[in-house]
ZAKOL-159672 format. One record per residue: residue number from 1; x, y, z of N, C-alpha, C, O in turn; residue in one letter. Coordinates in nm, 3 decimals, always signed. Layout:
node resi=NUM; nx=X; ny=Y; nz=Z; cax=X; cay=Y; caz=Z; cx=X; cy=Y; cz=Z; ox=X; oy=Y; oz=Z; resn=A;
...
This chain:
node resi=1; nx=-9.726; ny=-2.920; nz=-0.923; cax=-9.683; cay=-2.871; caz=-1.053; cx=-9.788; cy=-2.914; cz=-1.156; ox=-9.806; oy=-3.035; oz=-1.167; resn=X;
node resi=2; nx=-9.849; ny=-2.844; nz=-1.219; cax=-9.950; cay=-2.867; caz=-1.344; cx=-9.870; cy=-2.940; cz=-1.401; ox=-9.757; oy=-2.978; oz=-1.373; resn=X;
node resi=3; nx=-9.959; ny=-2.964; nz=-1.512; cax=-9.916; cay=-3.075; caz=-1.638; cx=-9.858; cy=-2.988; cz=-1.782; ox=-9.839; oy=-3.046; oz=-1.888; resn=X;
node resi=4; nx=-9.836; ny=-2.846; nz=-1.763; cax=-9.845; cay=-2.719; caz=-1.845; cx=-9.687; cy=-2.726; cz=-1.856; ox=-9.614; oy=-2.744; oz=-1.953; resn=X;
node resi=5; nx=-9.646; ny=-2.694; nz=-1.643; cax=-9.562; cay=-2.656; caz=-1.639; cx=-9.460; cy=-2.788; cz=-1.599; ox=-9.345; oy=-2.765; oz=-1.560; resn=X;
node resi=6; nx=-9.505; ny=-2.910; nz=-1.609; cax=-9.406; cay=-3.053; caz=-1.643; cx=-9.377; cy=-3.010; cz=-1.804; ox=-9.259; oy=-2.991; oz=-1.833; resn=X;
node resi=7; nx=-9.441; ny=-3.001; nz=-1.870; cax=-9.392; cay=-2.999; caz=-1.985; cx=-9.311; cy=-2.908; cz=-2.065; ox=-9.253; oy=-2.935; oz=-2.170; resn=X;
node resi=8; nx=-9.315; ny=-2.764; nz=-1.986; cax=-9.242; cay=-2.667; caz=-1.988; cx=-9.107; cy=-2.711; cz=-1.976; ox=-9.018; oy=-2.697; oz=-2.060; resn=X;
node resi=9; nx=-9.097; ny=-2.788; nz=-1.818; cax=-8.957; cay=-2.786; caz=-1.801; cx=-8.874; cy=-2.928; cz=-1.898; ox=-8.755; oy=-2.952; oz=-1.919; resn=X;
node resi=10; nx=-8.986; ny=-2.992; nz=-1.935; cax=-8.903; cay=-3.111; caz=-2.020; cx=-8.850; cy=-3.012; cz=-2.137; ox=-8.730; oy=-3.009; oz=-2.164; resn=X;
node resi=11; nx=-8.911; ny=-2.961; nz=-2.181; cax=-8.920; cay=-2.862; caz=-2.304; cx=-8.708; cy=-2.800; cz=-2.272; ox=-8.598; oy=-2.825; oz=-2.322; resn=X;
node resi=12; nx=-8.762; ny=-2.714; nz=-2.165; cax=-8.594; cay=-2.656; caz=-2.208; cx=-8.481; cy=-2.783; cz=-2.138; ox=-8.367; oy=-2.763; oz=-2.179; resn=X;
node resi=13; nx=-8.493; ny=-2.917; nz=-2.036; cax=-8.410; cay=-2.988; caz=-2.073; cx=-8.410; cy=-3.052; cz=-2.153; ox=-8.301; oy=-3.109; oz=-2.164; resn=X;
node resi=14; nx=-8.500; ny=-3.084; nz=-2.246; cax=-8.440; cay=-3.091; caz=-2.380; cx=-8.346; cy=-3.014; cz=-2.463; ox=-8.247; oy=-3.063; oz=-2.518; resn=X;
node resi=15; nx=-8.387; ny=-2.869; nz=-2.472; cax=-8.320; cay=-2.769; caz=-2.510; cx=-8.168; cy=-2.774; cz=-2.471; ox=-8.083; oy=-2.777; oz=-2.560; resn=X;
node resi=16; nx=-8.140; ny=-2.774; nz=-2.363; cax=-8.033; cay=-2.799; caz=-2.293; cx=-7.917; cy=-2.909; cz=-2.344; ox=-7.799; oy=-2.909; oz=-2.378; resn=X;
node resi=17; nx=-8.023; ny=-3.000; nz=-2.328; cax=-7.947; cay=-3.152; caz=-2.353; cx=-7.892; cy=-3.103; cz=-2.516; ox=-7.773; oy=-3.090; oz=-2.544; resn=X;
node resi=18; nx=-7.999; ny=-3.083; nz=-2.607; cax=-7.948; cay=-3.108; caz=-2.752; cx=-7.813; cy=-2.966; cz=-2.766; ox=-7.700; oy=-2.967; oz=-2.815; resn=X;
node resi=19; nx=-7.891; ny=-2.860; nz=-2.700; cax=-7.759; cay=-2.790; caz=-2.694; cx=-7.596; cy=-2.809; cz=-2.662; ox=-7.505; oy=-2.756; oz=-2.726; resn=X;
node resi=20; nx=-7.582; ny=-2.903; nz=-2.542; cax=-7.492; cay=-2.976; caz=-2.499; cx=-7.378; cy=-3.078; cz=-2.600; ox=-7.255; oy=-3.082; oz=-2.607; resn=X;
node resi=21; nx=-7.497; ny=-3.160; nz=-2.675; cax=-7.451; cay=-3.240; caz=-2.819; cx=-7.443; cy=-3.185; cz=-2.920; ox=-7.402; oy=-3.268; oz=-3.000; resn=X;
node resi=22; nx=-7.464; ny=-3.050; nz=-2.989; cax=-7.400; cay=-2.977; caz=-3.043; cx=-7.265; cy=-2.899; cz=-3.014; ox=-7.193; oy=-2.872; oz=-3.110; resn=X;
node resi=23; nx=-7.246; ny=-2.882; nz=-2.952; cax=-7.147; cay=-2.855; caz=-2.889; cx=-7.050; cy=-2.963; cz=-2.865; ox=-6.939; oy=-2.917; oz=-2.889; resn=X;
node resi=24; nx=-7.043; ny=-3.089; nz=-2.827; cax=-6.981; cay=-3.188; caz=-2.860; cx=-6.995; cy=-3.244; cz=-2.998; ox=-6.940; oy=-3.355; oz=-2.996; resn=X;
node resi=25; nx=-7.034; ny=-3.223; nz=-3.095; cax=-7.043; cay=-3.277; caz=-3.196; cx=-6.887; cy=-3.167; cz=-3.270; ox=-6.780; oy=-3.192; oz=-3.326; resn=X;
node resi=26; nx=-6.960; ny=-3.052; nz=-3.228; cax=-6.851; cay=-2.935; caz=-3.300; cx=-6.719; cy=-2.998; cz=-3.264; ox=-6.658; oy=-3.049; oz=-3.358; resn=X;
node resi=27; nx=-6.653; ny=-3.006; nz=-3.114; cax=-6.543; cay=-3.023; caz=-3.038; cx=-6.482; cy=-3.115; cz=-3.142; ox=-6.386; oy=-3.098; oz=-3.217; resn=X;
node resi=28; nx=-6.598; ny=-3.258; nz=-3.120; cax=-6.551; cay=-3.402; caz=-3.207; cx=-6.503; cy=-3.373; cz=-3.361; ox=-6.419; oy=-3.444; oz=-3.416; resn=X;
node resi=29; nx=-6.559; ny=-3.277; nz=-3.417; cax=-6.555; cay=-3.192; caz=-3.565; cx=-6.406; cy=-3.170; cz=-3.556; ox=-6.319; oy=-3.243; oz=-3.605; resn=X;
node resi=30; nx=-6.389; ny=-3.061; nz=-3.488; cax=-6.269; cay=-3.006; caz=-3.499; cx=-6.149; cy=-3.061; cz=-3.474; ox=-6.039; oy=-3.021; oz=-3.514; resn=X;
node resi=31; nx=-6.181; ny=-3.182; nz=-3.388; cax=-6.059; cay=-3.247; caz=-3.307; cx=-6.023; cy=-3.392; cz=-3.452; ox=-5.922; oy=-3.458; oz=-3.479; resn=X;
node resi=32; nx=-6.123; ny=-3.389; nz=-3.494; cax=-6.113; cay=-3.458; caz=-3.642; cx=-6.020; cy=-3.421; cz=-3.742; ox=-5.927; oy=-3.485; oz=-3.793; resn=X;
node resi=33; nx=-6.076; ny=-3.263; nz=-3.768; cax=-5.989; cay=-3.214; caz=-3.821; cx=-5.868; cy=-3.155; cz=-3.803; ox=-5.792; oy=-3.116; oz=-3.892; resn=X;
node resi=34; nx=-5.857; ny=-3.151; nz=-3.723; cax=-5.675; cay=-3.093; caz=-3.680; cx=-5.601; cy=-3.284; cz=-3.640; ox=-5.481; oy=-3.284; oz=-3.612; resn=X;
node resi=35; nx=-5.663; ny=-3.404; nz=-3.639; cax=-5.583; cay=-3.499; caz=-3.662; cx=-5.581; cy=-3.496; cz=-3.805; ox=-5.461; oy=-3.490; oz=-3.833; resn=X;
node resi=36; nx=-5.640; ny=-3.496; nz=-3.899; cax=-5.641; cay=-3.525; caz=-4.073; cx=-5.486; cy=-3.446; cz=-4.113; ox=-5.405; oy=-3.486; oz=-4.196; resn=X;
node resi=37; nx=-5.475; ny=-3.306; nz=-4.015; cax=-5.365; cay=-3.246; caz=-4.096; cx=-5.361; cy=-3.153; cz=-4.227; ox=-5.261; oy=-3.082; oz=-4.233; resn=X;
node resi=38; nx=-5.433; ny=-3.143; nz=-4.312; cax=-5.508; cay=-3.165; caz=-4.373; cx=-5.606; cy=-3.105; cz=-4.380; ox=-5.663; oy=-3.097; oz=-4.271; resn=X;
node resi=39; nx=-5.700; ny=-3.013; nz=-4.531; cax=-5.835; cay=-3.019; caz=-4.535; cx=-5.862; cy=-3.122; cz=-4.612; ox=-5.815; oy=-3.182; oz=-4.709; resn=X;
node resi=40; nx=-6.016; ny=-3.129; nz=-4.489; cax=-6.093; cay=-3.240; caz=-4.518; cx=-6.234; cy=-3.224; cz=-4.592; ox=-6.235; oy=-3.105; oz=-4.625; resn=X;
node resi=41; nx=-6.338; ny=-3.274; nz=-4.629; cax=-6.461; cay=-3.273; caz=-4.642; cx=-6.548; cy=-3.303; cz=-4.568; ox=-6.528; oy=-3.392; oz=-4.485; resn=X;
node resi=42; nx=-6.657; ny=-3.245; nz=-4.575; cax=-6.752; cay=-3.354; caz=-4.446; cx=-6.773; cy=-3.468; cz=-4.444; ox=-6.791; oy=-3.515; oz=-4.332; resn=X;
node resi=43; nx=-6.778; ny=-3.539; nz=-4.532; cax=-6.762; cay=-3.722; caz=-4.563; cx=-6.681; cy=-3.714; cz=-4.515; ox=-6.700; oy=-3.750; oz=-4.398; resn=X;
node resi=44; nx=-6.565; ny=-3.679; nz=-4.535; cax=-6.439; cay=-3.723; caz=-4.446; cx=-6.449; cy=-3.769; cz=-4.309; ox=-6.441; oy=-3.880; oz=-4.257; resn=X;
node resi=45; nx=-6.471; ny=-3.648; nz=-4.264; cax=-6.502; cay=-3.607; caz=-4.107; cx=-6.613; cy=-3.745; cz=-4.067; ox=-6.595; oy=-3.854; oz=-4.014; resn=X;
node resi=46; nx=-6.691; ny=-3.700; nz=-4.104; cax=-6.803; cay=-3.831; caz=-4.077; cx=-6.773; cy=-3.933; cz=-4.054; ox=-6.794; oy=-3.989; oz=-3.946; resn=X;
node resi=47; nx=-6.695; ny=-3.997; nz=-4.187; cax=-6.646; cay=-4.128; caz=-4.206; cx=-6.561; cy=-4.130; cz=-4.070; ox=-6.609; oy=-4.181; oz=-3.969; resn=X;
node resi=48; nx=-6.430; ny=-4.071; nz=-4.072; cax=-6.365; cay=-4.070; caz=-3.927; cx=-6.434; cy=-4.063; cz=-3.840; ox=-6.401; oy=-4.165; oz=-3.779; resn=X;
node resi=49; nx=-6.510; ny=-4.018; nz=-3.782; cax=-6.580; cay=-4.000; caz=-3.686; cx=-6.712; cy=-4.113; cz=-3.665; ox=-6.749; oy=-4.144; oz=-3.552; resn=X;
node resi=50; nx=-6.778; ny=-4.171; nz=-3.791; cax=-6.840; cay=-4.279; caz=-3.795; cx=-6.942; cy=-4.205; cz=-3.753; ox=-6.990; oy=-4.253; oz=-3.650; resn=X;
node resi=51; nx=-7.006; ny=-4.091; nz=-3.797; cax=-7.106; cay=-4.008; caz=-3.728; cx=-7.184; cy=-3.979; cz=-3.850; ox=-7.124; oy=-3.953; oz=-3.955; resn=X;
node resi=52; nx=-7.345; ny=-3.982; nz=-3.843; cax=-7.448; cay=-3.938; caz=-3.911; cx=-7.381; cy=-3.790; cz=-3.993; ox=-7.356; oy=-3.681; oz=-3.943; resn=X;
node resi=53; nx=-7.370; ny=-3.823; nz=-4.092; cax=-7.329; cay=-3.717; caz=-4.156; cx=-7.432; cy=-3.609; cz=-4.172; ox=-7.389; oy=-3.517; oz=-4.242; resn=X;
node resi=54; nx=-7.539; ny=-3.595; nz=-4.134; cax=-7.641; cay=-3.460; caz=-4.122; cx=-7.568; cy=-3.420; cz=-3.993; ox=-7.494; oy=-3.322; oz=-4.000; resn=X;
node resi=55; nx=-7.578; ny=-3.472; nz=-3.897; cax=-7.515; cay=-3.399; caz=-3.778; cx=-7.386; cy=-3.339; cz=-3.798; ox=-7.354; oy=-3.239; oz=-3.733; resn=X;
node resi=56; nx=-7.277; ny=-3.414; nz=-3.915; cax=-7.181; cay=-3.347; caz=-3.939; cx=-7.138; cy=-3.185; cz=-4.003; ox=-7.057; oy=-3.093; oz=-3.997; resn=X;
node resi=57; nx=-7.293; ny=-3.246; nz=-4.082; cax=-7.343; cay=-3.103; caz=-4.190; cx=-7.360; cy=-3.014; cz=-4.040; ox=-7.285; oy=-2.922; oz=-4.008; resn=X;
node resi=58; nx=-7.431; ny=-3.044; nz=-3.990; cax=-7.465; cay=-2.933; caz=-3.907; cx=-7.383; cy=-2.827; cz=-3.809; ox=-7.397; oy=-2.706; oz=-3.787; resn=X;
node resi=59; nx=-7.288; ny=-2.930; nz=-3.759; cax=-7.167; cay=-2.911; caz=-3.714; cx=-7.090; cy=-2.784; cz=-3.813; ox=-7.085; oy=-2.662; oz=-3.797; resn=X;
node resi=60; nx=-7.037; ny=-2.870; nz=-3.915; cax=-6.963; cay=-2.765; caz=-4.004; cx=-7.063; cy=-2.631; cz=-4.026; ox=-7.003; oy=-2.525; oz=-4.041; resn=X;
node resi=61; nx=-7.160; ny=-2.628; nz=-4.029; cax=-7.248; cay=-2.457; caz=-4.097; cx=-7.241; cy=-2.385; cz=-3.969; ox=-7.259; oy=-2.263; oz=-3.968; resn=X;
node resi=62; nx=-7.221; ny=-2.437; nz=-3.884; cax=-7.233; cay=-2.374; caz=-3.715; cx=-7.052; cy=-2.358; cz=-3.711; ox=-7.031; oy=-2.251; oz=-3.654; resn=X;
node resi=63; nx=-7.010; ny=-2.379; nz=-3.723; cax=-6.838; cay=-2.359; caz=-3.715; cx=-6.797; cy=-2.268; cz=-3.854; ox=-6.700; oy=-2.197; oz=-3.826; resn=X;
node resi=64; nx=-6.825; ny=-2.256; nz=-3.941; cax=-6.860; cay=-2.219; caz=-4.037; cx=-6.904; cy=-2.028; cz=-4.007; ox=-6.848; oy=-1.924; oz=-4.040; resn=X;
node resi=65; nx=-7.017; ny=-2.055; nz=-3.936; cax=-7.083; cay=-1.903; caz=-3.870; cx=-6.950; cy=-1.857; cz=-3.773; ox=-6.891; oy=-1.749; oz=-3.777; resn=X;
node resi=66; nx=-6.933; ny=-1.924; nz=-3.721; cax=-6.826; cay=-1.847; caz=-3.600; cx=-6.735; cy=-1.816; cz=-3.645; ox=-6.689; oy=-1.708; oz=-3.608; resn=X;
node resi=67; nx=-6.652; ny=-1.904; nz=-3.761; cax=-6.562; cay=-1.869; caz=-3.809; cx=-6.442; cy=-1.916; cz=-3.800; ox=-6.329; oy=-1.874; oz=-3.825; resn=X;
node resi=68; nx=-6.508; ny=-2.051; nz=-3.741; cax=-6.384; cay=-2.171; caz=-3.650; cx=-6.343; cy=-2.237; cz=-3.779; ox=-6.222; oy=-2.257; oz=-3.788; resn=X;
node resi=69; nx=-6.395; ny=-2.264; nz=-3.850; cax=-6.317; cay=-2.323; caz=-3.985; cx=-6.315; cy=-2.215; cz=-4.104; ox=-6.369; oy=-2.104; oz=-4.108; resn=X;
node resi=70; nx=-6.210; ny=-2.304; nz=-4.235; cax=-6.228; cay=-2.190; caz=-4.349; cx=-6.133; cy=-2.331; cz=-4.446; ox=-6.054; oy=-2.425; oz=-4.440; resn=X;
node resi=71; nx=-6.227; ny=-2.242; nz=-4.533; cax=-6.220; cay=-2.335; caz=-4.703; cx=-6.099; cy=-2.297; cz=-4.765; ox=-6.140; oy=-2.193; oz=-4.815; resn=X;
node resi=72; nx=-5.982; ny=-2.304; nz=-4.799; cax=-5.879; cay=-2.307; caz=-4.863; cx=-5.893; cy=-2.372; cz=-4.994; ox=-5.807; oy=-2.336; oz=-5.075; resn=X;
node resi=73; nx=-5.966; ny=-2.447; nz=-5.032; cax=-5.988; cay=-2.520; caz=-5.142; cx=-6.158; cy=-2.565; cz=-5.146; ox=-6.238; oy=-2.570; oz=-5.053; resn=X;
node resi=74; nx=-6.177; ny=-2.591; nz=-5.279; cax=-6.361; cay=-2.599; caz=-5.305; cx=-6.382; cy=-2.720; cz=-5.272; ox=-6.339; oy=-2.819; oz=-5.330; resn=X;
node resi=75; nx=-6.474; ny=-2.715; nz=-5.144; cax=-6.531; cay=-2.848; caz=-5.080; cx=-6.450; cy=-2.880; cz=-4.971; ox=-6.504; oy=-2.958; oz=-4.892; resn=X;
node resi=76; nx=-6.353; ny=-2.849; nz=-4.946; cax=-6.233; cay=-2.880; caz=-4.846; cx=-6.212; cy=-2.799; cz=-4.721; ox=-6.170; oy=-2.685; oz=-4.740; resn=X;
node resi=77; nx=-6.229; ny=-2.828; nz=-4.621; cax=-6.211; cay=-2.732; caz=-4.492; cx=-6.108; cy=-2.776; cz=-4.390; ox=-6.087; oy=-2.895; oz=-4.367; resn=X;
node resi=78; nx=-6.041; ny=-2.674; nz=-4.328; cax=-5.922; cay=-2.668; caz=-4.220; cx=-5.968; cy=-2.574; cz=-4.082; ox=-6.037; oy=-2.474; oz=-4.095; resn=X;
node resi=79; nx=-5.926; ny=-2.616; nz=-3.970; cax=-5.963; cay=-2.517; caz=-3.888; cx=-5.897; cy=-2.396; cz=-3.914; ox=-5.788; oy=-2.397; oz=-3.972; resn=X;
node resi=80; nx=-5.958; ny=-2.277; nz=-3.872; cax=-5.888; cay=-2.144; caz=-3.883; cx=-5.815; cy=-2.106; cz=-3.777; ox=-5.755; oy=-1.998; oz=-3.779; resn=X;
């Protein structure tokens, strides 16, 4: 195997991997928010979750696109 195509394949398990933790980050998101009861904020979430709140940001704009959450109030989100 070249040294081209070692790095190729680190390349998409990386891809893979971070894909994987997005996807658990979302799960952890949501499962946050349906304990709160409640809309929450992303500080919120974070804080509960004790998680880098950029990753949280990221989480919510990606749940956000799908359509898995929704804003009922300004700044405040509930799953849909």
């Amino acid at each position: 195997m070249s040294t081209l195509q070692t790095i190729q394949k680190q390349v998409q398990q990386s891809i893979i991997l971070t894909n994987k933790i997005d996807i658990l980050m979302k799960e952890q998101v949501l499962n946050a928010m349906r304990a709160a009861g409640k809309p929450v904020s992303a500080g919120e979430v974070a804080k509960s979750l004790n998680a880098d709140r950029k990753e949280v940001d990221k989480a919510f704009a990606d749940l956000k696109k799908e359509g898995a959450i929704v804003s009922p109030v300004r700044c405040k989100w509930t799953v849909a």
